[in-house]
VMD Tcl script that draws the C-alpha trace (Angstrom):
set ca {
  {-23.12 -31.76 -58.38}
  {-21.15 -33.48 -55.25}
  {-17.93 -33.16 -57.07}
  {-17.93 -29.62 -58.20}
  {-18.85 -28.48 -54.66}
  {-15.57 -30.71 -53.46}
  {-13.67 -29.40 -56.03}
  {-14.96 -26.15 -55.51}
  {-13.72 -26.33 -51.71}
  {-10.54 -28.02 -52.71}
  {-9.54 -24.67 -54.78}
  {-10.64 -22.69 -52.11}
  {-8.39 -24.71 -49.48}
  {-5.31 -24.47 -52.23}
  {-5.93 -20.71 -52.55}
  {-5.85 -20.10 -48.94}
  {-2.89 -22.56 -48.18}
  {-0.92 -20.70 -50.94}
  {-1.56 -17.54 -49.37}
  {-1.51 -18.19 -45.87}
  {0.80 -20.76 -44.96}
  {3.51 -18.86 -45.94}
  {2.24 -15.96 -43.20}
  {1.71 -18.19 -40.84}
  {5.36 -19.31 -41.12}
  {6.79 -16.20 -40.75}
  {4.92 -15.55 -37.89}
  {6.08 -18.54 -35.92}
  {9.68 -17.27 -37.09}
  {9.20 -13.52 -36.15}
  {7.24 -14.89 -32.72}
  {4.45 -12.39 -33.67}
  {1.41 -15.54 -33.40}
  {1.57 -15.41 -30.10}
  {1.80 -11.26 -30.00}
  {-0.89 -11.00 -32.28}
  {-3.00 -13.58 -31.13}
  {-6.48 -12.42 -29.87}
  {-7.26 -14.64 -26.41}
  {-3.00 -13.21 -26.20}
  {-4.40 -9.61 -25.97}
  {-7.16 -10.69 -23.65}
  {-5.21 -12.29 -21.08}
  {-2.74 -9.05 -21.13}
  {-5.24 -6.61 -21.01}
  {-6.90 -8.85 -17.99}
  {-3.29 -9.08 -16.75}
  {-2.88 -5.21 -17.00}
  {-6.04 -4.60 -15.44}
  {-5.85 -7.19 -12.80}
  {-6.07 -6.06 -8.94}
  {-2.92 -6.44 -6.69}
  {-2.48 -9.70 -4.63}
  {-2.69 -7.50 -1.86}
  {-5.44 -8.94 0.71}
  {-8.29 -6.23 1.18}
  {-9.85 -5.67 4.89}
  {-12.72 -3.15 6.24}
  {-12.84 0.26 5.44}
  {-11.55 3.01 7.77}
  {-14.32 4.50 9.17}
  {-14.86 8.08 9.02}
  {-12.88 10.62 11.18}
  {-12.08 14.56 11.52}
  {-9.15 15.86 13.29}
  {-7.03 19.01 13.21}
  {-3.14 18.67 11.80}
  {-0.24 20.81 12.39}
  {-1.45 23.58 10.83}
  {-4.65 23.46 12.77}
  {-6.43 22.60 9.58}
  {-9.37 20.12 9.76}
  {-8.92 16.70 8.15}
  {-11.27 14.24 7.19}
  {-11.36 11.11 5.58}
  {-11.93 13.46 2.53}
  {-8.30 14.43 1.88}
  {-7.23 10.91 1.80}
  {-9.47 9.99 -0.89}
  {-8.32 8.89 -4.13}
  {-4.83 8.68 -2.49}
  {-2.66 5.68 -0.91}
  {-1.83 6.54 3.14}
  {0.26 4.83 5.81}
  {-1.23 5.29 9.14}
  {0.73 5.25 12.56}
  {-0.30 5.87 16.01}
  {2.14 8.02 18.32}
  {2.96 10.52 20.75}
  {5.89 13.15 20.48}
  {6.68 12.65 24.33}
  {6.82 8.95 23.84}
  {10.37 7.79 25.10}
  {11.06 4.50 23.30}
  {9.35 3.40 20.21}
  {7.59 6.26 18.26}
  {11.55 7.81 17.19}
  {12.15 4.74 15.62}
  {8.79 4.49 14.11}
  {9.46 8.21 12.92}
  {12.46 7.56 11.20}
  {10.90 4.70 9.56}
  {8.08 6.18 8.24}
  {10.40 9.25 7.34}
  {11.84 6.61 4.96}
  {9.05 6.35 3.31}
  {8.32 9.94 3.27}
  {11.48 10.56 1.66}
  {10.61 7.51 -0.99}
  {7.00 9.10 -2.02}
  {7.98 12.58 -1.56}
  {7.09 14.15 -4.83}
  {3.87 11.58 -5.20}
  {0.46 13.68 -4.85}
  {-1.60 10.58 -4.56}
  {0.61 8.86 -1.53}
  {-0.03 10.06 1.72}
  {0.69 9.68 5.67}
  {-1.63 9.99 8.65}
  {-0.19 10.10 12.43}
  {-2.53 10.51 15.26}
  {-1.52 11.33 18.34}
  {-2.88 9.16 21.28}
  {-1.91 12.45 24.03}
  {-4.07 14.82 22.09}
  {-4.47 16.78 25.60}
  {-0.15 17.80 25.16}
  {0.32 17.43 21.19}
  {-1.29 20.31 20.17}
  {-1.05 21.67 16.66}
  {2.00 23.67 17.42}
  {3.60 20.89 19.10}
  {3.01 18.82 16.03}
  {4.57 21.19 13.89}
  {7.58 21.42 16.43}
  {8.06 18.11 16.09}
  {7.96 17.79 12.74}
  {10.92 20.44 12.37}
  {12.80 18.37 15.00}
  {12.34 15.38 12.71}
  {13.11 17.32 9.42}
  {9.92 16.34 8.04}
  {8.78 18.47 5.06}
  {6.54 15.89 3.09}
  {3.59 18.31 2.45}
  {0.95 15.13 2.57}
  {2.16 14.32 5.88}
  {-0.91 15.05 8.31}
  {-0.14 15.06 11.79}
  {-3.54 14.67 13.38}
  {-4.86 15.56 17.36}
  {-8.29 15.74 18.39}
  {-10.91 14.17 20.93}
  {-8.67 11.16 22.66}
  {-11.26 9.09 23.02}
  {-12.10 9.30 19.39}
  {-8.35 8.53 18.01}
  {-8.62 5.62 20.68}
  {-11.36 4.54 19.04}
  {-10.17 4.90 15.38}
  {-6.83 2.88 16.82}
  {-8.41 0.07 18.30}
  {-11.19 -0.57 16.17}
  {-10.87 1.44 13.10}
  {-7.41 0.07 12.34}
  {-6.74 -2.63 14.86}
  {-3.31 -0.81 16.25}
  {-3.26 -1.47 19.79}
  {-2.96 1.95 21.61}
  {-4.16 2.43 25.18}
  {-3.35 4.90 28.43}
  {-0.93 3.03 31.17}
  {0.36 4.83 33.82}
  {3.12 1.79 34.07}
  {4.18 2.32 30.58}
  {6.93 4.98 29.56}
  {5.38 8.10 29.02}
  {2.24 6.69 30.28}
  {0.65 5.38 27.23}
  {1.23 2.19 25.25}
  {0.97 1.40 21.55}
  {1.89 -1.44 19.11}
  {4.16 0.57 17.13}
  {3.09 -0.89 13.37}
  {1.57 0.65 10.78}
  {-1.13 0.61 8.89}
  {-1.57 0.37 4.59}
  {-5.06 2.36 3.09}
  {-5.84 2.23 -0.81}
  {-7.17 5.15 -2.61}
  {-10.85 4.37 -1.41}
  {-10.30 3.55 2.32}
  {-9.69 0.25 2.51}
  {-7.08 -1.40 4.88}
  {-5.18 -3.50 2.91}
  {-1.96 -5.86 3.39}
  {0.44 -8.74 1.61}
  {0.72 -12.15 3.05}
  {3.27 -13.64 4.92}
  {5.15 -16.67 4.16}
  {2.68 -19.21 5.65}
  {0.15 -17.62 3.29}
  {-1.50 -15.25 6.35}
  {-2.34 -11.46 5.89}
  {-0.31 -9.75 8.01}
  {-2.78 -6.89 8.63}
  {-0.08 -4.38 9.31}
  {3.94 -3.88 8.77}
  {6.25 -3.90 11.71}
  {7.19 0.04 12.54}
  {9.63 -0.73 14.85}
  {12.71 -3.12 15.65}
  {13.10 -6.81 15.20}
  {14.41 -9.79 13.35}
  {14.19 -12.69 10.88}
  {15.49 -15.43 9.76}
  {16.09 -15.17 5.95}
  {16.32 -18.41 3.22}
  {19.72 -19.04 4.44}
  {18.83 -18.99 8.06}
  {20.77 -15.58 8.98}
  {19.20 -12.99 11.17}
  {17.95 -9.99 9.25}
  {16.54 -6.30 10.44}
  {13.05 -7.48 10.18}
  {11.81 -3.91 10.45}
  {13.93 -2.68 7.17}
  {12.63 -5.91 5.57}
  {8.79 -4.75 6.16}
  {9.77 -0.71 5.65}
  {10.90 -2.53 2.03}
  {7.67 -4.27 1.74}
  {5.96 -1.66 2.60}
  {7.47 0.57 0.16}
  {6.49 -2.30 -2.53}
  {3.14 -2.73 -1.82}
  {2.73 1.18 -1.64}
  {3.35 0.57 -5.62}
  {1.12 -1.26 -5.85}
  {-1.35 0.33 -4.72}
  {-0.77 3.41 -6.55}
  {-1.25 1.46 -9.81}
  {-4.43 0.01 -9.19}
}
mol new
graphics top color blue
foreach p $ca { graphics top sphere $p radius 0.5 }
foreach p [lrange $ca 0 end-1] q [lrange $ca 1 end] { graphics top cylinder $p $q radius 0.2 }
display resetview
């Protein structure tokens, strides 16, 4: 009875070795094992559906403020989209041109993209009013309609700068124009949460650099370290927007 079952098995190992063998060979040949492979199509649709590498902070907390257009916005019209947030003031003498042209590059990148966003409050609420907002965004040629340029309460946009996104911004009669600021900005996924890449040392960087300065690149040569974060920037926008 032993032997029949053996031989029994034996045919059925012949039988399948005739038939798949052959297949198998092929499929090394053709490179389709691997493609067809079922822990393969795991591992890509994990891969596919993996989050970004980008490091994942506190959420913004809530706000309300009026734009340009004397509209209210809340933390409502940024949901379900990717924003950049800055902090400025359209008097401001030295930093917040450069930071506008900056972020205008990044207007002009995302343009046509209805889930990318910008948000720039004003820390002199009191003199950017909504129609000097909207003056200065004809100065500036800005035409990006999910550009929100925000004014409000100044202690509340203090509040939101200093401990809602961690951008320094504080009044100083000593300071041109009277104010300071840190000039960076700040990256928000599509459900409020600051977010950032890591620098080379393997730290989050919180923010990205708005504003001029250098680095050294792998050769050692100094580089526009602002253009080099602007292109980060733009990168990790991507990602975002896949997530």
């Amino acid at each position: 009875m032993k032997n029949k079952s053996y031989i029994g098995i034996s045919f059925i190992i012949l039988i399948f070795g005739i038939y798949a063998i052959p297949k198998i060979i092929a499929g090394f040949k053709n490179n389709t094992i691997v493609k067809e492979n079922r822990m393969s199509r795991v591992q890509q649709s994990l891969s596919e559906n993996k989050k970004s590498d980008l490091v994942t902070f506190g959420k913004v907390p809530d706000f309300q403020f009026i734009n340009q257009d004397s509209v209210k916005i809340s933390n409502d019209y940024f949901k379900g989209k990717v924003y950049v947030v800055e902090f400025f003031f359209t008097t401001c003498p030295t930093i917040c041109p450069i930071m506008t042209k900056n972020m205008s590059v990044i207007a002009n990148a995302f343009d046509d993209v209805d889930d990318f966003a910008i948000a720039s409050f004003s820390i002199n609420p009191s003199a950017d009013t909504p129609s000097v907002l909207k003056a200065y965004q004809k100065e500036h040629g800005i035409t990006m309609k999910n550009w929100q340029m925000l004014t409000g309460n100044r202690d509340e946009i203090m509040k939101l700068a200093n401990k809602g996104f961690n951008l320094y911004a504080a009044m100083d009669d000593k300071a041109p124009g009277g104010f300071e600021h840190s000039g960076l900005f700040a990256l928000v996924d599509k459900n409020g949460y600051i977010r950032s890449r890591k620098d080379e040392f393997g730290n989050p960087i919180l923010c990205y650099r708005g504003i001029s300065g250098t680095r050294k690149d792998e050769t050692g040569e100094l580089v526009d370290k602002t253009q080099h974060q602007i292109t980060e920037l733009k990168q990790d926008i991507l990602k975002l927007l896949k997530e």
